[in-house]
C-alpha angles and dihedrals in degrees: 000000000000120000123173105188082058127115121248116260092256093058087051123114099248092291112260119187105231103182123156107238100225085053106138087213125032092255114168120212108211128210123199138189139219125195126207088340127137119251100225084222103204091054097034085231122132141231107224103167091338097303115119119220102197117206096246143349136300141073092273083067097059127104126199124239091252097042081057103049081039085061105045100047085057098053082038082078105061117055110253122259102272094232153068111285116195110199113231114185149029130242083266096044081134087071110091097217097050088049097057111025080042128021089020092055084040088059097040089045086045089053104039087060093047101247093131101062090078103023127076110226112247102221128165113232092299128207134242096276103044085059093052089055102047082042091055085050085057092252107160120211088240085062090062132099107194114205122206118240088262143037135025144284122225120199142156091256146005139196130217136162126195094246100098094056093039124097083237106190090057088037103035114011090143094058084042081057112049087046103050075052082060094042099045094047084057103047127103089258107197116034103102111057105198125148123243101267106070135167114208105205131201094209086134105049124088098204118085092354117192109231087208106047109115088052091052096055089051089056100049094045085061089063087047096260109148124231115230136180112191085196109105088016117126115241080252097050092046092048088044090053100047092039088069100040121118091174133031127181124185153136112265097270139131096270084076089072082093104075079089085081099052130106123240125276087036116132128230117204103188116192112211136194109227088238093056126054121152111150096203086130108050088061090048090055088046097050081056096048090246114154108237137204127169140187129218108210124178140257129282099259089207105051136088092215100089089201087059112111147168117239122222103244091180100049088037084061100043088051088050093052096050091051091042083062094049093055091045102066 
């Protein structure tokens, strides 16, 4: 697996083969160590011997030669923390997906080998669900280092696993498993009564909107497709809804980061825009042993937003039925 933000092999901790032993297949989590480096703290990359390892790929990661060695001569004023400092996030940690697929998988892999009994968990100021979900993993707020927007931490070591760079549920859907089992058992069960058809909109989001939506939604609650909206849902409620779905429907969008909740067996239907095509999904449904269908519809003619489309409602509802009578027998 190629990484390029990676350290050499000669800057790796002796290489241990940390593999879950119900892994599917074979992925190897690795864990790597920093000593005495800067954490450039608004990316989550770090500075190891002025090379600068980004959290993940593309040209807004990179640092200059001179924004490094910038860097580095200002941490270099202040002593460094005096502990071991576990990295727990990536420059889009706000994305839901990326929190919990990623930094989220980074923490639970960092706990399950015991690295954070002795390590404090670099976070930026985090929001109210990645607490809950740290707090689900058992995180407490005293294991947290909490970085500023700007600047850079310097400390005697630092720990990093490729996680938060990886596509994890093709890499690692085992170790996704086993902690969506941890999350879920924590979490408030219960509290959110939905049936098993649901339709997760996007009604409140500005980017790739559907000009149909609302359409769309009226004619799948006549087949007794609920209509959900995971905005304003607590972290439980939206692992409680998506735990006991057997069929999910819904545009491409960060709320789908949920599937990682449903049982086997359980069907995603995922709506695209043409323009816009990313199959992160489909790989999520298929690391938790989801079926999976999808359907590609066309932009919006009359709008200037060229991610702007039009969803099938009849094919939508033909596709739906089909599935209804699946589910049925």
């Amino acid at each position: 697996m190629s990484m390029d933000w990676l350290p050499l092999h000669s800057e790796m901790v002796p290489p241990t083969r940390r593999v879950s032993p119900t892994s599917r297949r074979g992925a190897e989590i690795r864990t790597f160590e920093y000593s005495d480096s800067v954490l450039e703290i608004t990316t989550g990359g770090v500075i190891h011997q002025d090379r600068f390892m980004p959290p993940a790929r593309g040209a807004r990661f990179n640092l200059s030669t001179e924004a490094i060695q910038a860097i580095v001569a200002r941490a270099a004023e202040t002593p460094p923390l005096n502990r071991t400092i576990a990295i727990g996030y990536r420059a889009s940690w706000r994305n839901y997906y990326h929190w919990t697929t990623q930094c989220l998988l980074n923490t639970f892999w960092l706990l399950r080998q015991g690295l954070l009994q002795s390590a404090l968990l670099a976070v930026p100021p985090i929001g109210g669900f990645q607490k809950r979900s740290l707090d689900l993993l058992g995180i407490e707020d005293r294991q947290l280092h909490y970085v500023g927007n700007s600047g850079s931490t310097r400390a005697t070591k630092f720990i990093v696993t490729d996680t938060l760079l990886a596509s994890t549920p093709r890499m690692f859907p085992a170790e996704l498993q086993s902690m969506a089992i941890v999350l879920k058992s924590g979490s408030k069960m219960g509290s959110t009564e939905l049936p098993p058809s649901i339709y997760i909109s996007r009604l409140d989001s500005r980017k790739r909107r559907m000009r149909n939506e609302e359409k769309l939604i009226k004619s799948l609650e006549r087949l007794g497709i609920k209509h959900v909206s995971m905005t304003g849902m607590t972290l439980d409620d939206q692992i409680s809804a998506l735990s006991r779905a057997k069929l999910v429907i819904a545009p491409h969008g960060a709320g789908l980061t949920n599937i990682l909740y449903s049982e086997p067996g359980a069907h995603l239907y995922e709506l695209f825009p043409s323009s816009y095509v990313v199959r992160c999904y489909e790989d999520l449904a298929r690391a938790v042993r989801m079926s999976y269908s999808s359907g590609l519809f066309l932009p919006f003619a009359d709008s200037e937003d060229k991610f702007a489309w039009v969803a099938d409602i009849d094919e939508i509802c033909r596709n739906t039925e089909e599935r209804l009578e699946r589910i049925s027998r």
